[in-house]
N, C-alpha and C positions, 0 to 999 in steps of 0.2 A: 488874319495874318498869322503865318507860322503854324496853321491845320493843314498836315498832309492830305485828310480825307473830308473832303468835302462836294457837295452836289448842288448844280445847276440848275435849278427849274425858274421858267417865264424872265428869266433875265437875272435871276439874281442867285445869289450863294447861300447854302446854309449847311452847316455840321450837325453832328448829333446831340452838340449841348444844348444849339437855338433850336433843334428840333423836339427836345424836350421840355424845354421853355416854354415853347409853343403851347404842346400837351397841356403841361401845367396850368399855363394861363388859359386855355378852353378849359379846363374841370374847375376852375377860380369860376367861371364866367356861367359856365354852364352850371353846375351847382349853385349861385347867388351865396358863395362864402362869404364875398366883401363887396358889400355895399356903396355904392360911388360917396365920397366921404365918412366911411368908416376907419376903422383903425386896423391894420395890421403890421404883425409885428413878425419878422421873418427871424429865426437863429439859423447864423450862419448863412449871411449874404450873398458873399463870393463876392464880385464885383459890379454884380448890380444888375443884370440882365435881365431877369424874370421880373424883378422890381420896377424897371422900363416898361416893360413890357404892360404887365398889370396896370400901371397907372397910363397911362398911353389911352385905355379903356374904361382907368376909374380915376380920372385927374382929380375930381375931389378928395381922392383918399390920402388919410396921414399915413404914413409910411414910417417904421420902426425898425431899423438894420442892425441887429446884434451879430458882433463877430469880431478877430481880432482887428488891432489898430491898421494893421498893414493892410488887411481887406477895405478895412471901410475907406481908406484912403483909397482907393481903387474903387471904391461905389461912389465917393464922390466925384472923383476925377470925372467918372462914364456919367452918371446922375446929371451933377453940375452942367455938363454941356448939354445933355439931353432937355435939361428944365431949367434953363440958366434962372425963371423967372420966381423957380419957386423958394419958397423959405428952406435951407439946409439947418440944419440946426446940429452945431458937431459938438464933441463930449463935455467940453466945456461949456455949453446953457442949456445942457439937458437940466439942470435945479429953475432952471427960469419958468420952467414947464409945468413942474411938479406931477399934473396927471397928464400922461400921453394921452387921454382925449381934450386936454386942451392946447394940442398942435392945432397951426392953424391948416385946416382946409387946401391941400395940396401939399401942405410940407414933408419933410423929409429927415428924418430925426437918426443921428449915426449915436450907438450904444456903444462901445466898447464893451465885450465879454468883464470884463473888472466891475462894470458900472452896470453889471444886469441887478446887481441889487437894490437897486434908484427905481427899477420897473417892474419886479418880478411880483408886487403885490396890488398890481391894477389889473384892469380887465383891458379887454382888446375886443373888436369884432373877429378876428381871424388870427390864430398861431399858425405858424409852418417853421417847418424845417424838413432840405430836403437830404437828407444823406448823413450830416454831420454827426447827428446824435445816436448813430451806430461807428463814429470814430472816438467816443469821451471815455473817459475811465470813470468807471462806475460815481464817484460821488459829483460828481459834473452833471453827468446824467440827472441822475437823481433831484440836483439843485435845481433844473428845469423840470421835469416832471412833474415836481410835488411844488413849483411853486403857484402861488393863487392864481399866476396869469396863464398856467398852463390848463386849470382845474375850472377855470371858472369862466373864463372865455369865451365868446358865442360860439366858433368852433374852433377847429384843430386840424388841418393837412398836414400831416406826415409821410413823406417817401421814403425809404429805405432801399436799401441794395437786396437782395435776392437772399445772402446770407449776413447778415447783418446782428452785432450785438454789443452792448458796451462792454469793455475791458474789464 
C-alpha cells in the first residue's frame, strides 16, 4: 500500500524493497550464515520484513532487532501478527535474558539502539545491517564496530549503498 512502483508476476505484487529482501534472504540461505536456531542480531530493523522473511525459512532462530523505539514497534506490530505464536520479548525483559543465546528457540527479542549496550558484549551466529551503518556519525559507528558482538561473531552481512560512509 501507498508504492507507486510496483510489479505483477504469477498473481502477486512485489517492489524493489521485497525484491531485495528476497536477495538477501537467498545469500542468508544460500551462504548457510544462520543456522535454523541460531542467533542473529540485525542493526537496524526497519520493520521487520527481511526478519519474516528469514525466519519463515529458519523458525528455529532467535531473532535480535536493534533499532530505534518507533522501528521496533513497527517490527512488532508486522512480527507479532506474522508469529503471533512466538516469544516477543520487548525492551523491558531483555535483563530476563541476560545471554541472547538463551532466547528461547523461535523468539524474537526487540533492542532499543539505547539498550545495545545489554548485548554488545555477546556473540551471535550472524550480525547484519543493511544500510544504516553508512547513516551513523562516526562514534555510533564505531560503538558497533568495535563491539565484541560485531568482532567475534560467527559472521557479519553487511550491505551498504554504493557511496556510503559514516559522518
Amino acid at each position: 500500500p501507498g508504492v507507486g512502483n510496483f510489479y505483477r508476476t504469477s498473481g502477486s505484487s512485489v517492489n524493489t524493497r521485497w525484491l531485495r529482501y528476497v536477495y538477501i534472504l537467498k545469500r542468508i540461505l544460500d551462504m548457510n550464515l544462520l543456522k535454523n536456531g541460531g542467533v542473529w542480531v540485525d542493526i537496524g530493523c526497519y520493520y521487520g520484513g527481511i526478519q519474516g522473511l528469514v525466519r519463515k525459512y529458519n523458525p528455529r532462530s532467535k531473532l535480535v532487532l536493534v533499532d530505534f523505539h518507533h522501528q521496533l514497534c513497527r517490527s512488532y506490530i508486522y512480527l507479532n501478527e506474522l508469529f503471533p505464536d512466538a516469544i516477543h520479548i520487548l525492551p523491558d525483559e531483555i535483563d530476563k535474558y541476560g545471554d541472547i543465546n538463551n532466547i528461547p528457540e523461535g523468539g524474537i527479542m526487540y533492542v532499543p539502539v539505547s539498550e545495545y549496550v545489554k548485548i554488545k558484549d555477546q556473540k551471535a551466529d550472524l550480525v547484519t545491517n543493511f544500510f544504516s551503518l553508512g547513516e551513523m556519525r562516526r562514534e555510533f559507528f564505531s560503538s558497533y564496530m568495535d563491539s565484541r558482538l560485531f568482532k567475534e561473531s560467527e559472521n557479519i552481512y553487511l550491505v551498504n549503498r554504493v557511496v556510503s560512509s559514516p559522518f
